[in-house]
N, C-alpha and C positions, 0 to 999 in steps of 0.2 A: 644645293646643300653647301654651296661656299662659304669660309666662313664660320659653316655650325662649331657651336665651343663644344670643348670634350673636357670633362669632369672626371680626373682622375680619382685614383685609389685615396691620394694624399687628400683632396678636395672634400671627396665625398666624407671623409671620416671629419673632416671639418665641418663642413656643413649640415652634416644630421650624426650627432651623437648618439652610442647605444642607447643611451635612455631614452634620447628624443626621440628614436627608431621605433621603441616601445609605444609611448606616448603615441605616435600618428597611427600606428597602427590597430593602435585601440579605440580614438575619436574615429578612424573611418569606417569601424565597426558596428561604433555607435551611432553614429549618421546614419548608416542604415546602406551600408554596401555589405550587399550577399554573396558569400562565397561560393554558393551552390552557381552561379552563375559566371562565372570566369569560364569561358571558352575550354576545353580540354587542350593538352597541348601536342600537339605531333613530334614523337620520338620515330626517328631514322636512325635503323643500323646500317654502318659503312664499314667498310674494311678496319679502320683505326680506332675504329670506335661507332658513336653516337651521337647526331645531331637532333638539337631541342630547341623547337621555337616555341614560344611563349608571349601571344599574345594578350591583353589587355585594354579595357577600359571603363572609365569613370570618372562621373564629376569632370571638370575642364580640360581631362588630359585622354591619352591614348598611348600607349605605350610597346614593343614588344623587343624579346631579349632572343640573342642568336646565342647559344651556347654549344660548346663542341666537350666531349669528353672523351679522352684517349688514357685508357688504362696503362698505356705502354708509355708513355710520356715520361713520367718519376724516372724510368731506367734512361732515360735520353739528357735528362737534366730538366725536363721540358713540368708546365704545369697538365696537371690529369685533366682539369677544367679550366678553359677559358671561356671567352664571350662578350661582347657589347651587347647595351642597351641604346635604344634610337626612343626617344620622347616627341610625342608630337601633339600639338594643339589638338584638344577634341571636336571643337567646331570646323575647322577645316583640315585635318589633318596635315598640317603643315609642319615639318621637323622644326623641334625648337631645341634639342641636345644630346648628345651622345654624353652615355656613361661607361665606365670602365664595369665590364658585365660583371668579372668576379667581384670583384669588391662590392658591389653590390650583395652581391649572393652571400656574402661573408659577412656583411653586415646585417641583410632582414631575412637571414634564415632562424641564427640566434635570437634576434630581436621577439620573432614571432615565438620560438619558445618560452623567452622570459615572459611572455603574457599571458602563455597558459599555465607556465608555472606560478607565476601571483595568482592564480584561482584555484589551480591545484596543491601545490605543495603546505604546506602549515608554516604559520608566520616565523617559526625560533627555527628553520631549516637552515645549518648551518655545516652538514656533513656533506660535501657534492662529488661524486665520482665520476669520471669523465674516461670514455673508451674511444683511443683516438689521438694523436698529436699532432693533428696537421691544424687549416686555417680555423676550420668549426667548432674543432675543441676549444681554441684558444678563443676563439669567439663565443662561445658560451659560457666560459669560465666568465668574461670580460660582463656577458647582458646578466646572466642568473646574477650574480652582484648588484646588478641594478634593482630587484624587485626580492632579494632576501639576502640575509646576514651570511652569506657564506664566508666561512674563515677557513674550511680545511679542505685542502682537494687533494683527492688520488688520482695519478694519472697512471690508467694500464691501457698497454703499448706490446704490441709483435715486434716494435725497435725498440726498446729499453733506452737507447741511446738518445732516441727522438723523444720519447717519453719524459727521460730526466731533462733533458733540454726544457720542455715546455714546465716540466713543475719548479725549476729553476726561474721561469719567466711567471710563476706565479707566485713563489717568493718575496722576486722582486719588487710586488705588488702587496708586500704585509701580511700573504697567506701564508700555515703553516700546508707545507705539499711536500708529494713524496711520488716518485714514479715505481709501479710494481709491473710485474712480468706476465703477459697474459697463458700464467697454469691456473691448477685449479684449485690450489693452496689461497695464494694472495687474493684470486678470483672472490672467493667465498668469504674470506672475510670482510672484506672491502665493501663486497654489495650490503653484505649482512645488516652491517653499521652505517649507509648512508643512510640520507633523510631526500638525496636527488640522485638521480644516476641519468647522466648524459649521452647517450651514445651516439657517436658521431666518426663510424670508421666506412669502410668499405666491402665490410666481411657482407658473405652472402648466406651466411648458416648462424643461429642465435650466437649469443658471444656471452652466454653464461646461465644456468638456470634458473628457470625463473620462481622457482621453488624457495629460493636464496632470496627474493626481494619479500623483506617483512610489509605487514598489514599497513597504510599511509603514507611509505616512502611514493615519490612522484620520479616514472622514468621518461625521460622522451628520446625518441627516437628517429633520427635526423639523415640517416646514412644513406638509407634505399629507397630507390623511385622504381622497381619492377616488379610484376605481379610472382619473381619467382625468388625475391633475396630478401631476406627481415635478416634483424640485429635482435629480435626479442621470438623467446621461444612461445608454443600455444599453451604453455601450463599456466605463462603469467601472463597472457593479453585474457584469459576466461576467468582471471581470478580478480582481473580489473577493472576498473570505472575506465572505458576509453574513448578518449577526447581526439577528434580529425578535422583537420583545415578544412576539408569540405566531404561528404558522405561521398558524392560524387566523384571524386579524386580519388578518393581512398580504395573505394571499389574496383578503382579501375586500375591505380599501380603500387600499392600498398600491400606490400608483400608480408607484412607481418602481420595483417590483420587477414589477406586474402588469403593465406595457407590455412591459417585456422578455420575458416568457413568451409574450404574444400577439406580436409580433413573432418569437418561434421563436428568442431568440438565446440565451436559459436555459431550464429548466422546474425548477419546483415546488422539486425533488430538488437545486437550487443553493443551494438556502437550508443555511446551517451549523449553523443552530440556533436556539433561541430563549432569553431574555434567563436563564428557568433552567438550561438546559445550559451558557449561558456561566457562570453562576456556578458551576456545580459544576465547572467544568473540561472539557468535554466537548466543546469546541467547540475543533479545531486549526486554527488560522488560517495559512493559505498563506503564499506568498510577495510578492502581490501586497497591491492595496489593504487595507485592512477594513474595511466598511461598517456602520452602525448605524442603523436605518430605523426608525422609531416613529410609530404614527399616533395613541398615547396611548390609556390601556386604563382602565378603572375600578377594578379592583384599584389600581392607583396610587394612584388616589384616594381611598379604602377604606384602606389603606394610612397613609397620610400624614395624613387626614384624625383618624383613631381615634388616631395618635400624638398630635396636639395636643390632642383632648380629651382625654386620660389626663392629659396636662402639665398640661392647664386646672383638672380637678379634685382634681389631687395635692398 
C-alpha cells in the first residue's frame, strides 16, 4: 500500500458535488444495483463506544469503510464519528485509495436523502425544518436544495447557540433562517408549517409529535442506526407512506420503524418500499405523511466513493 493517495475532506467535496452525489446515486440504482444485497454490517460495542465496518461491492470496484463512534468525544474536543474508507479494484481486490471516512459520510448520507425526497416531497416544497446542528444538518440543508426550492429553514437545537450558528450559515447562503429551542411551543409550530422536516440529531427518544406532521409534508430521518433509538414517534411512521434504503437494513437496525412493529402498532408489510422501488416509481405514496428512514448502507459509500476516484484519476 505504498504510495496509496488519500482523498481528503477538501478533495472529495471537489470531486463529487452534492448534486453529482445525488446524480450517481440515482444512475446506480437505475443500472440495477440492489440494495437488499449489500452485506449487513458488523457493529462492535467497546468501552468508548462503537466500531462499524461496512463492507461493499459493485460494478469494477469493492470497497469497505472502518468507522468508530465515541459519544464522549464532543466533551474531549474530539469528533463523535470518525473513519477511513479503503477502495479497491473489484477484479483483483487490489487497493486503489483511501478516503477521508467522515466526509464521506457527510457527503452520501444527505445525498441519499435528497433522492428520496425528489420523489417524495411536492415540487413548490419550500418550508424545510431541520433537528440538529452538527455535519448532517448542514449537509442536508446544503443536498434538499439540490432537488427542491427551499428558501426558509428552522433550525431547533438543545444548543441554541449551535443552532443559531448554523441558521447563520444558512443565511449566508440567501435563506431566510431562524434557530428555535427544542420546547414544545417552537416545537409545534415549526413542524406544523413545514413542507420537509429533517432530522438528523442523536436523541434516542421521538423528538416531537408526530400528530404535529400535517397530511404530505415529507420527514427523513437520518440520526439512528439501533434497533432501540428513533427520532420519529409510532403515531407518525403508522400515519405514513414509508420509504427504507433497504427492507433488510431496516429490520434489522431501524429503530423507528422496529419499535412500532414490536409495539403491534405496524408490522413488516407497512413498509412502501425501499429507496430502488422508489426510484423506479413503484412506491405510491398515500395521503398522509411520507417518511424516509436511513440508517446509511455501504453501497452508498461504494457508490460515492468510486465516483470520486474516477474524477481523481481522469
Amino acid at each position: 500500500m505504498t504510495g496509496l493517495p488519500y482523498l481528503d475532506a477538501a478533495t472529495l467535496e471537489r470531486l463529487v458535488p452534492m448534486g453529482r452525489a445525488v446524480r450517481i446515486l440515482e444512475e446506480a440504482l437505475r443500472a440495477g444495483l440492489d440494495p437488499e444485497a449489500t452485506p449487513q454490517r458488523p457493529i462492535v460495542d467497546v468501552p468508548a463506544g462503537q466500531l462499524l465496518l461496512m463492507p461493499a461491492a459493485a460494478g469494477r470496484y469493492a470497497g469497505v469503510k472502518a468507522v468508530t463512534i465515541a459519544p464522549g468525544n464532543p466533551d474531549l474536543g474530539l469528533p463523535r464519528i470518525q473513519g477511513t474508507y479503503l477502495l479497491f479494484d473489484g477484479d483483483t481486490l487490489s487497493p486503489l485509495a483511501a478516503l477521508d471516512g467522515v466526509a464521506l459520510t457527510s457527503l452520501r448520507t444527505p445525498a441519499v436523502s435528497a433522492l428520496a425526497v425528489s420523489r417524495l416531497a411536492s415540487g413548490d416544497a419550500r418550508r424545510l425544518v431541520v433537528f440538529g446542528s452538527g455535519p448532517q444538518a448542514w449537509g442536508h440543508v446544503l443536498a434538499l436544495r439540490e432537488v427542491r426550492p427551499v428558501a426558509d429553514v428552522t433550525v431547533i437545537g438543545r444548543d441554541l447557540g449551535r443552532a443559531e450558528a448554523l441558521a447563520g450559515r444558512c443565511r449566508a447562503l440567501g435563506l431566510t433562517a431562524r434557530a428555535l429551542p427544542h420546547e414544545p411551543d417552537p416545537v409545534a409550530a415549526a413542524v406544523a408549517q413545514a413542507d420537509i422536516v429533517a432530522c438528523c440529531t442523536t436523541a434516542r427518544e421521538p423528538l416531537f409529535p408526530g400528530k404535529l406532521a400535517r397530511d404530505g409534508v415529507t420527514v427523513v430521518a437520518v440520526g439512528s442506526h439501533e434497533p432501540g433509538a428513533r427520532e420519529l414517534d409510532g403515531d407518525l411512521v403508522t400515519r405514513a407512506t414509508v420509504v427504507v434504503e433497504a427492507r433488510a437494513a431496516a429490520l434489522e437496525e431501524a429503530g423507528d420503524v422496529l419499535i412500532p412493529i414490536h409495539e403491534g402498532t405496524i408490522t413488516a408489510g407497512h413498509l412502501a418500499g425501499n429507496l430502488a422501488d422508489l426510484v423506479a416509481g413503484r412506491v405510491v405514496a398515500g395521503t398522509g405523511p411520507r417518511v424516509f428512514k436511513s440508517t446509511g448502507m455501504a453501497w452508498e459509500d461504494l457508490v460515492v466513493a468510486s465516483a470520486a476516484y474516477e474524477a481523481w484519476t481522469a
